[in-house]
Backbone bond lengths (Angstrom), bond angles and torsions (degrees), N, CA, C in turn:
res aa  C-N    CA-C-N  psi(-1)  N-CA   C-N-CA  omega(-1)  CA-C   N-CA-C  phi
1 X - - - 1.464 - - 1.504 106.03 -
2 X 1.500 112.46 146.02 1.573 103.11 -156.22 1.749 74.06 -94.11
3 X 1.524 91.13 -173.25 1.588 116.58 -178.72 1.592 110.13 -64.71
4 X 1.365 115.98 -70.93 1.254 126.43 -177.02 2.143 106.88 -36.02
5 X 1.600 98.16 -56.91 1.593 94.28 174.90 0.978 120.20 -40.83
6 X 1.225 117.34 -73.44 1.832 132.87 166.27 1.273 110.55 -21.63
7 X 0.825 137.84 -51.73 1.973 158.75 161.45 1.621 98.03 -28.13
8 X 1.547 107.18 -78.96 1.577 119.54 179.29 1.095 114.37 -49.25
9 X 1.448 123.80 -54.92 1.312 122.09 -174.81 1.361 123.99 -69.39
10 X 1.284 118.23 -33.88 1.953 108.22 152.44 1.148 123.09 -70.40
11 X 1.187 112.11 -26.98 1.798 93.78 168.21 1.428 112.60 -82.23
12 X 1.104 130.14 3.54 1.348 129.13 179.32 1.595 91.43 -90.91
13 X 1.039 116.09 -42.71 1.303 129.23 -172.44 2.297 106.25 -53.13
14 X 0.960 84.51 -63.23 1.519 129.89 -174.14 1.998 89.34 -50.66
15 X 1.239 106.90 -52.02 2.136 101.73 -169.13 1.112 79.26 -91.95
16 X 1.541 167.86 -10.41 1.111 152.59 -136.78 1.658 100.09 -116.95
17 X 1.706 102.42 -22.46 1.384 92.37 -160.79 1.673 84.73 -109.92
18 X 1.538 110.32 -9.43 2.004 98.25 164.52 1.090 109.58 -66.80
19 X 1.379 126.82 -35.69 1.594 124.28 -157.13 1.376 99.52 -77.00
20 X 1.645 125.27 -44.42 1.349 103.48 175.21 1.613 121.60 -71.89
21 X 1.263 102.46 -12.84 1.613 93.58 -166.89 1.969 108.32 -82.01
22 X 1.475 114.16 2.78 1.484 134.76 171.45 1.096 93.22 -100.96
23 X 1.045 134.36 -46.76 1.483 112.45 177.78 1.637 142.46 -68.13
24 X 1.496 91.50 -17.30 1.053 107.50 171.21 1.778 122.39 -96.85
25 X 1.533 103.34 -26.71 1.648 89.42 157.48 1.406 132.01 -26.23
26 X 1.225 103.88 134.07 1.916 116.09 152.75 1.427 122.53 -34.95
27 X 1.001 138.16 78.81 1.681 115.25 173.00 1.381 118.84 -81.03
28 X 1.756 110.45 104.08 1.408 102.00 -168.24 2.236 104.63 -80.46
29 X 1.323 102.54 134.90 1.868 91.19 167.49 1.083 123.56 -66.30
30 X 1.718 76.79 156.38 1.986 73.53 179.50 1.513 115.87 -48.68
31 X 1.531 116.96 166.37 1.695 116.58 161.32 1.539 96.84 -86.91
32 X 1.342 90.38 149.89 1.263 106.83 -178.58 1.731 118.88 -86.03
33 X 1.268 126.47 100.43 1.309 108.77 -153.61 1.586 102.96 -70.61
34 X 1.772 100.01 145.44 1.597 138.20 159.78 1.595 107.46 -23.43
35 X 1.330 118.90 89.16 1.745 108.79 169.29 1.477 115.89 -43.89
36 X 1.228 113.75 124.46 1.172 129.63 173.11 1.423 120.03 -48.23
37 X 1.201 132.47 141.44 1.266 141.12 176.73 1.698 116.17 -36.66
38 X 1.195 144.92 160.34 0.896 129.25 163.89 1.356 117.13 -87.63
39 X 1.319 132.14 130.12 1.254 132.98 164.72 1.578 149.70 -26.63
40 X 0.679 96.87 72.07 1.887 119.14 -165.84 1.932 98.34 -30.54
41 X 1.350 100.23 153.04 1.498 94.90 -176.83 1.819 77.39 -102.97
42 X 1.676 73.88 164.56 1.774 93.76 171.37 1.229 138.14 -65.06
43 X 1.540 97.77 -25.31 1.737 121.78 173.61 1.213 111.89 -82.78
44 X 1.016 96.30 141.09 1.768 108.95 177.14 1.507 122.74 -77.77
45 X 1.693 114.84 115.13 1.341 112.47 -148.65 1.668 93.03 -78.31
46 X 1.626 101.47 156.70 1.254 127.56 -171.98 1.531 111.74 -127.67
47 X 1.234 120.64 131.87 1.427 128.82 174.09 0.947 108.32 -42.01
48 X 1.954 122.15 145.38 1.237 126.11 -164.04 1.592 112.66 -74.17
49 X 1.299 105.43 154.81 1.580 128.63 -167.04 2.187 95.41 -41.01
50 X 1.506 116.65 151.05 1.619 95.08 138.96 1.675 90.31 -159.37
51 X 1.266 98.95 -174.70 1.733 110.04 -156.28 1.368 87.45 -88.15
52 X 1.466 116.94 123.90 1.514 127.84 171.03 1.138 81.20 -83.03
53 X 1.897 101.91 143.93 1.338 130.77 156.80 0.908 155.26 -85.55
54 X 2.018 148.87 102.29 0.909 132.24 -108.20 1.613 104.11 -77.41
55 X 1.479 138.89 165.31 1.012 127.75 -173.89 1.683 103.99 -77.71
56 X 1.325 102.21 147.41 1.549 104.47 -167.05 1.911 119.38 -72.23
57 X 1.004 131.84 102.90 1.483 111.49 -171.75 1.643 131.07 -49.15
58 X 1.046 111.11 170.80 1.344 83.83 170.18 1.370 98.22 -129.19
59 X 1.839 102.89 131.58 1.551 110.06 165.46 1.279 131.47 -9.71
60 X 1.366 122.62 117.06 1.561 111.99 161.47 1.333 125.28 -98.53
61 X 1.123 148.39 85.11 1.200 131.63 175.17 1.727 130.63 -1.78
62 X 1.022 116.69 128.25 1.499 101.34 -179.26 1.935 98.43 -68.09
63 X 1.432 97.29 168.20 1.373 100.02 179.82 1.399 136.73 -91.47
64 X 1.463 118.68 148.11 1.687 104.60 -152.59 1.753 94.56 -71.29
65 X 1.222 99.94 112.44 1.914 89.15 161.25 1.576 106.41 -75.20
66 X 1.122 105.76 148.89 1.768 95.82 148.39 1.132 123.46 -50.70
67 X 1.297 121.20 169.06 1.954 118.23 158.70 1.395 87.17 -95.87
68 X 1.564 81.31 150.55 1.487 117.31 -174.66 1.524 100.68 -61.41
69 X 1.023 120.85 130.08 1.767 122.97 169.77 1.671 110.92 -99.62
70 X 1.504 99.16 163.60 1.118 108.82 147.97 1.521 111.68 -172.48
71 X 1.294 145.28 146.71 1.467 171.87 0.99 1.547 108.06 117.89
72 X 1.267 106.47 117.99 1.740 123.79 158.65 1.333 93.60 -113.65
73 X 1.652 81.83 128.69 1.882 101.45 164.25 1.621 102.91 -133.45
74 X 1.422 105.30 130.27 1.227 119.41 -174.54 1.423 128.92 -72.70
75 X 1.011 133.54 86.55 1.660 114.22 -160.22 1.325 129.53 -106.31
76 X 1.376 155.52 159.03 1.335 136.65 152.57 1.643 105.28 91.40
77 X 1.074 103.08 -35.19 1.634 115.57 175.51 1.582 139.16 178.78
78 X 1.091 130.12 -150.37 1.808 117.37 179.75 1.411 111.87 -115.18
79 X 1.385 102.23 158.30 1.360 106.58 -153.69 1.274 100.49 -145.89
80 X 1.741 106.19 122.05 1.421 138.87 178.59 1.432 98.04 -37.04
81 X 1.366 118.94 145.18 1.997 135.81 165.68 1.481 91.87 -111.64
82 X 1.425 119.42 120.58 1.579 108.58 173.60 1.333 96.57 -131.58
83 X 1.779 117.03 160.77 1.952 105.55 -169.32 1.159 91.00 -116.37
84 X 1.325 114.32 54.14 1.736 110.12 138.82 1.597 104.33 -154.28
85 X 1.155 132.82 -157.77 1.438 129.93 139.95 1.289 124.21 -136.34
86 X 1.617 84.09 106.80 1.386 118.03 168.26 1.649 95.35 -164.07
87 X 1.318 107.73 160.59 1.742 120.57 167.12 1.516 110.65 -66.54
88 X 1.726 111.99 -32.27 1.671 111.65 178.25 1.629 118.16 -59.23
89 X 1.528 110.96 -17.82 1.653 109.89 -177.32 1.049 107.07 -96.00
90 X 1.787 119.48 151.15 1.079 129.42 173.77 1.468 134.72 -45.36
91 X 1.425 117.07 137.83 1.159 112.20 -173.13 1.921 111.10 -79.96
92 X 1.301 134.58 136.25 1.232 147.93 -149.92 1.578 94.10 -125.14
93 X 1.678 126.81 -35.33 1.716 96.30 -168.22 1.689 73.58 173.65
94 X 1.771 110.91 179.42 0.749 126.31 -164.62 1.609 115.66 -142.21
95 X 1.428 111.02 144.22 1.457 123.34 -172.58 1.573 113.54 -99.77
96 X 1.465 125.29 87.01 1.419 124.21 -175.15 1.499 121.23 -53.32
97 X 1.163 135.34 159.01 1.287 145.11 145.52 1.593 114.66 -20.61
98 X 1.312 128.17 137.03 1.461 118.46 -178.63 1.476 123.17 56.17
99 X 1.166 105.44 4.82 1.726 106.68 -166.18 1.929 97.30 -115.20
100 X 1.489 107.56 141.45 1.190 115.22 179.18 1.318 116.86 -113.00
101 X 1.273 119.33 -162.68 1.474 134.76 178.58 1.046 128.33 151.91
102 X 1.662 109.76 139.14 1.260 105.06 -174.89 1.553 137.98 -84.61
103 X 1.788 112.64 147.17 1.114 118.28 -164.16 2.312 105.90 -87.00
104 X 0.832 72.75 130.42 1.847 90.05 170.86 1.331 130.50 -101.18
105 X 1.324 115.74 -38.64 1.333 117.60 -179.26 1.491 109.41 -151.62
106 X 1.466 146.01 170.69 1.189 147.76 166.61 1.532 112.20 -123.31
107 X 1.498 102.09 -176.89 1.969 97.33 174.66 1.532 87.02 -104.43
108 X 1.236 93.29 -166.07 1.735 111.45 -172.24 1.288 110.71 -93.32
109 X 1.394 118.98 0.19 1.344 103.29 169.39 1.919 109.07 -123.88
110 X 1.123 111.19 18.67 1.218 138.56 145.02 2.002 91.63 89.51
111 X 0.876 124.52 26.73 1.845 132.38 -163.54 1.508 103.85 -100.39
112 X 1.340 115.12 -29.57 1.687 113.31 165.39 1.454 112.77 -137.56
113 X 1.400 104.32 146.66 1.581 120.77 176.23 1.679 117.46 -105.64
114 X 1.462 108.57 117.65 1.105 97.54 167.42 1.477 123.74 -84.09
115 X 1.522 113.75 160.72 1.598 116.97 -134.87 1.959 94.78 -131.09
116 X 0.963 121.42 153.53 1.488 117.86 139.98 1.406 119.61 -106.97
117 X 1.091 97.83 120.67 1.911 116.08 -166.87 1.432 103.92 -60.03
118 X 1.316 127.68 117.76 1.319 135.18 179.72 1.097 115.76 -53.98
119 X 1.547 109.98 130.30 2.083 122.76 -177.73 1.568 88.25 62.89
120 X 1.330 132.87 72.72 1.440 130.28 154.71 2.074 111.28 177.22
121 X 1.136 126.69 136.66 0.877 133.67 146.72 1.434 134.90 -15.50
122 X 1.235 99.27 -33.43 1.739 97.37 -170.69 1.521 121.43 -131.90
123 X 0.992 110.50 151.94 1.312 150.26 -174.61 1.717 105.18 -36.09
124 X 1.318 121.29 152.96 1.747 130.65 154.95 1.267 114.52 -172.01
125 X 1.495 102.10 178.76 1.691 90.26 -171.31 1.994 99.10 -130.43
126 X 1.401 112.93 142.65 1.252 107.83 -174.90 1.835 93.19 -127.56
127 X 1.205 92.40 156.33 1.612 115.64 172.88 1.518 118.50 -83.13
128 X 1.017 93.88 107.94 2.065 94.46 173.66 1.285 113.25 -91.85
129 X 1.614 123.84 29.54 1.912 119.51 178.25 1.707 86.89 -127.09
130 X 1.637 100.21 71.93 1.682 93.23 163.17 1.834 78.88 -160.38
131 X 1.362 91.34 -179.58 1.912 105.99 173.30 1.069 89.67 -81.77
132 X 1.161 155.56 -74.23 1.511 141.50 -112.11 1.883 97.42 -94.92
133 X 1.108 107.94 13.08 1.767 102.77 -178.95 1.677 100.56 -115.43
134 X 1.395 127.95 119.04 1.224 123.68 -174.00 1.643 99.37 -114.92
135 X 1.652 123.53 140.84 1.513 103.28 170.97 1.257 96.13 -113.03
136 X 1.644 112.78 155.31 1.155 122.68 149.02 1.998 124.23 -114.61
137 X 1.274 98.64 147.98 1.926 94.48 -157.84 1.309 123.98 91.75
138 X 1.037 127.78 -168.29 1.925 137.83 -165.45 1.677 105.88 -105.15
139 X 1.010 130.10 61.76 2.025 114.32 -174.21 1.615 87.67 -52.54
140 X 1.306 156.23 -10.04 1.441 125.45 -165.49 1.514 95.98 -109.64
141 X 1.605 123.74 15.48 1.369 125.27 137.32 1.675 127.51 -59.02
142 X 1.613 99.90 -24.40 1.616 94.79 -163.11 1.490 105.56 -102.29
143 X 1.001 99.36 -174.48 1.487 108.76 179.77 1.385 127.07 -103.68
144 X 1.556 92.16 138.69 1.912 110.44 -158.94 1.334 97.85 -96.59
145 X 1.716 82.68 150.79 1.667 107.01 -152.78 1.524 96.26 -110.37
146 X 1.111 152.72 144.73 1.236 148.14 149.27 1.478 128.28 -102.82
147 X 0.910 129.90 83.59 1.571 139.94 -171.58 1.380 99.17 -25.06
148 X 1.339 122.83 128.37 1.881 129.76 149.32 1.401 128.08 -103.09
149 X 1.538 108.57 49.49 1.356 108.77 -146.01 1.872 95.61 -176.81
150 X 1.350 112.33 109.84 1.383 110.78 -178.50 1.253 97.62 -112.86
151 X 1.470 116.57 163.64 1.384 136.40 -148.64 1.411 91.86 -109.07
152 X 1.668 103.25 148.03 1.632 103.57 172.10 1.302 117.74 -98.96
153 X 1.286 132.78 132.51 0.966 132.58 -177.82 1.915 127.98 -37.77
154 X 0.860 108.41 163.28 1.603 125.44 153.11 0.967 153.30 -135.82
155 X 1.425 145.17 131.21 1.291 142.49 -144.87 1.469 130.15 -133.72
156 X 1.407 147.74 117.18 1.260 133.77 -179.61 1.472 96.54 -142.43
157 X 1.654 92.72 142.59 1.682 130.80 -152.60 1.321 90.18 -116.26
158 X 1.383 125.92 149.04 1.503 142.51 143.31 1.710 127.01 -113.28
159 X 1.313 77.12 91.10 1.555 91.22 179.22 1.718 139.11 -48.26
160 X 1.291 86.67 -8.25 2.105 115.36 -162.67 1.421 96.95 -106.06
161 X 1.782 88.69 167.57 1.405 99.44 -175.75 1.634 112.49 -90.97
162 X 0.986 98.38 12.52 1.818 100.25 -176.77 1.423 103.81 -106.99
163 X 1.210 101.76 166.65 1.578 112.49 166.64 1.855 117.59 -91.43
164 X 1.507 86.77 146.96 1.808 96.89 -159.95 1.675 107.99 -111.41
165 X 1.232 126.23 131.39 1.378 129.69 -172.72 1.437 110.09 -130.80
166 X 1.463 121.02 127.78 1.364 142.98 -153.12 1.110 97.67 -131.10
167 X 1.198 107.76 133.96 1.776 144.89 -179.53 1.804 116.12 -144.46
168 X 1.534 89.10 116.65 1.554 133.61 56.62 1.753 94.02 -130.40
169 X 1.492 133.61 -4.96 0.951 129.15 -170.55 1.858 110.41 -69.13
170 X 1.230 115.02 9.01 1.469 112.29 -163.57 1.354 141.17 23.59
171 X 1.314 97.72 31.89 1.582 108.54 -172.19 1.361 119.24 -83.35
172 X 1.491 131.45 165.66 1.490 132.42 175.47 1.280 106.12 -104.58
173 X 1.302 126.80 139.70 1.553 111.95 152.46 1.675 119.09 -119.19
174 X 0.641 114.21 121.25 1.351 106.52 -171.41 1.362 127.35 -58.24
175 X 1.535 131.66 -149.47 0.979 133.31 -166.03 1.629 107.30 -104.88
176 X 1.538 115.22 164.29 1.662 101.71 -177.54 1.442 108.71 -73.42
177 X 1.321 135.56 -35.97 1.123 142.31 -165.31 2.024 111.81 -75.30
178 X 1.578 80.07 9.61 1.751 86.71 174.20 1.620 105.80 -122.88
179 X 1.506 105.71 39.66 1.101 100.24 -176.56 1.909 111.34 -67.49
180 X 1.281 111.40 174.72 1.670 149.66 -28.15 1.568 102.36 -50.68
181 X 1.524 145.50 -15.79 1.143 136.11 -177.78 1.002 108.16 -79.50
182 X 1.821 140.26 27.14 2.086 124.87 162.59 1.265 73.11 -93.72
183 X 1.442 161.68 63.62 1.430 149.45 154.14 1.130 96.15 -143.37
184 X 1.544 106.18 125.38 1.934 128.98 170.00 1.377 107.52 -105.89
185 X 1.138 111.19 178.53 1.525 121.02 168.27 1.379 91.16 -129.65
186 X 1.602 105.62 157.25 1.528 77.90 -179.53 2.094 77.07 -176.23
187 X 1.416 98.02 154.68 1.799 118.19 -167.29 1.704 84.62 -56.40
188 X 1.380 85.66 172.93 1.525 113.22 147.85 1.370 136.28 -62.17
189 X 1.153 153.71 126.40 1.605 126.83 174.87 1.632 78.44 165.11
190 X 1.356 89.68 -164.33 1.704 143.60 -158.27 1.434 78.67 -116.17
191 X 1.910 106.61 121.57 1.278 114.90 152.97 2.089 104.48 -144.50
192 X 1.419 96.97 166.62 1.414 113.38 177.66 1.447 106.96 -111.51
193 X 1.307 120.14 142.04 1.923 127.27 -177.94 1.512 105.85 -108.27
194 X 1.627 103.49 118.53 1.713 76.12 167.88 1.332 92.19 -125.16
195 X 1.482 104.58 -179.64 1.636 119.67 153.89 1.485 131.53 -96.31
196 X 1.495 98.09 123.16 1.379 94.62 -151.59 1.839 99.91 -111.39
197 X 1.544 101.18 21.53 1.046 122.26 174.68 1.831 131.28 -77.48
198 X 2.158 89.38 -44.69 1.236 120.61 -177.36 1.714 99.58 -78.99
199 X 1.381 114.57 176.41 1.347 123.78 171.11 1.267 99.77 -99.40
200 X 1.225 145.88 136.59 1.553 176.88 158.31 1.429 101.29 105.95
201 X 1.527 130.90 12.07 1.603 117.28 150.79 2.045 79.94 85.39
202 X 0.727 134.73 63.88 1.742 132.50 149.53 1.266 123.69 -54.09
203 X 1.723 98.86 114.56 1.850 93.80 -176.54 1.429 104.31 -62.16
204 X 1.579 117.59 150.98 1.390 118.93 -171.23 2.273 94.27 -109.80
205 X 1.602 97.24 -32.32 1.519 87.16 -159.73 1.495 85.12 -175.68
206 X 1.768 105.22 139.22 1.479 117.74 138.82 1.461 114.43 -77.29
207 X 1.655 91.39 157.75 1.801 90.47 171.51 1.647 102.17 -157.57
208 X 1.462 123.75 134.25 1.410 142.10 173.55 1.440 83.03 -75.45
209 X 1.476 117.16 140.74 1.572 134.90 150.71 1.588 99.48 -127.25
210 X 1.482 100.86 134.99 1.272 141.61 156.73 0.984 132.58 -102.72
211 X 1.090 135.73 164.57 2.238 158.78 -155.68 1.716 74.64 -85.52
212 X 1.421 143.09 91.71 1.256 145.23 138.79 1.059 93.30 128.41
213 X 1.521 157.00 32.37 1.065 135.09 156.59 1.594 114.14 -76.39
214 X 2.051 103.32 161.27 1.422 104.63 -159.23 1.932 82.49 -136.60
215 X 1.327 106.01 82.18 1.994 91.34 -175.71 1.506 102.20 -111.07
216 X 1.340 99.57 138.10 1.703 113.29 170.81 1.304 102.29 -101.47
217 X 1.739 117.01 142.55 1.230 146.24 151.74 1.385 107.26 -72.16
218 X 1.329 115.64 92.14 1.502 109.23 179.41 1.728 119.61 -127.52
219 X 1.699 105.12 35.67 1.315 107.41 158.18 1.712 102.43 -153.75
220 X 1.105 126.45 156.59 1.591 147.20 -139.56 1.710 106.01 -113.08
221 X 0.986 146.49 147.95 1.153 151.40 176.15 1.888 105.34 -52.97
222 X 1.063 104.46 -8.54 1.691 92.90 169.35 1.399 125.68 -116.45
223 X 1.524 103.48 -19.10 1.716 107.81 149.44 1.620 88.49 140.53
224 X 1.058 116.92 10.35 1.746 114.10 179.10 1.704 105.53 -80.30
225 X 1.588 108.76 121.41 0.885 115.53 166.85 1.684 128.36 -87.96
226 X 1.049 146.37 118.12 1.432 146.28 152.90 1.291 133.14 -98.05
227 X 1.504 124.74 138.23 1.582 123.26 173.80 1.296 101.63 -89.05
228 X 1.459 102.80 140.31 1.832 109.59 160.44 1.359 131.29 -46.38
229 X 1.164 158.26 113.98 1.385 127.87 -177.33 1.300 130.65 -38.98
């Protein structure tokens, strides 16, 4: 092999053995660059939003009305205090002429008002189906009362042979010999007896009635006394 060949052939030799020795390098990849932070806003962050709450009121009481009133005025004459309402309960006190008082409560069928008895603490009940009871104001504003409590009766007998006449209740009673009718029923109150047998009507007797009284008329406008059987 001449000189010059020998020449070529190591350098052929010689790039042959650069090209593999590049080829065989490592090629490391690129790094992948680190994503950047995210970008901060300029404002200064603030805790998340929440629904302020309205300020709480404070209760008012509803407002005291008065109670509705209304007024008994007595007129024309005086007027029974009884402690219930009805005419069957006892009478408790009395409502003068010109004199008033106030009403508090009614019954349910609106016919008596209960009262507070003037200069006193307590309670009664008066009838508004006569003249002498005048109202002033609404009673079917107030409040209805319902009695729990029935009245005991009362009773007056005429024991005589005459006929008997009662005031202010204007009643008759008859004679005993007409019995079961010489027996009335009859309110509570203050009454006068006459004989309505005699000529000028002769008082025979006062008499208190009470919630169960049982009274016999047992003498006559001329002085004759008799027992009932």
């Amino acid at each position: 092999m001449t000189r010059p060949s020998r020449i070529l052939r190591n350098l052929s030799i010689a790039l042959l053995a650069v090209f593999l020795s590049q080829a065989c390098m490592r090629v490391e990849p690129e790094a992948t660059p680190a994503p950047l932070p995210a970008k901060e806003s300029a404002a200064t962050p603030t805790a998340p939003l929440t629904a302020t709450p309205l300020p709480t009121q404070t209760e008012v009481p509803p407002t005291a009305f008065p109670a509705p009133r209304a007024t008994l005025n007595v007129v024309k004459g005086n007027l029974f205090i009884r402690r219930g309402p009805d005419m069957a309960f006892n009478t408790i006190g009395t409502l003068y002429k010109d004199t008033s008082a106030k009403i508090i409560a009614r019954d349910v069928l609106s016919n008596w008002v209960q009262i507070q008895i003037p200069k006193s603490k307590k309670t009664g009940w008066v009838s508004i189906q006569t003249e002498y009871s005048q109202i002033e104001g609404d009673i079917k504003s107030l409040p209805e009362i319902t009695p729990t409590e029935w009245p005991r009766s009362a009773y007056l007998r005429n024991c005589t042979y005459h006929r008997m006449y009662v005031l202010p209740s204007e009643a008759i009673v008859p004679i005993t010999l007409e019995y079961p009718d010489n027996e009335i029923w009859i309110y509570p109150g203050e009454y006068v007896v006459y004989d309505i047998d005699i000529p000028g009507d002769p008082e025979v007797m006062k008499i208190s009635i009470k919630e169960g009284s049982d009274i016999e008329i047992i003498e006559d406008g001329q002085g004759n006394k008799r027992q009932c059987p």
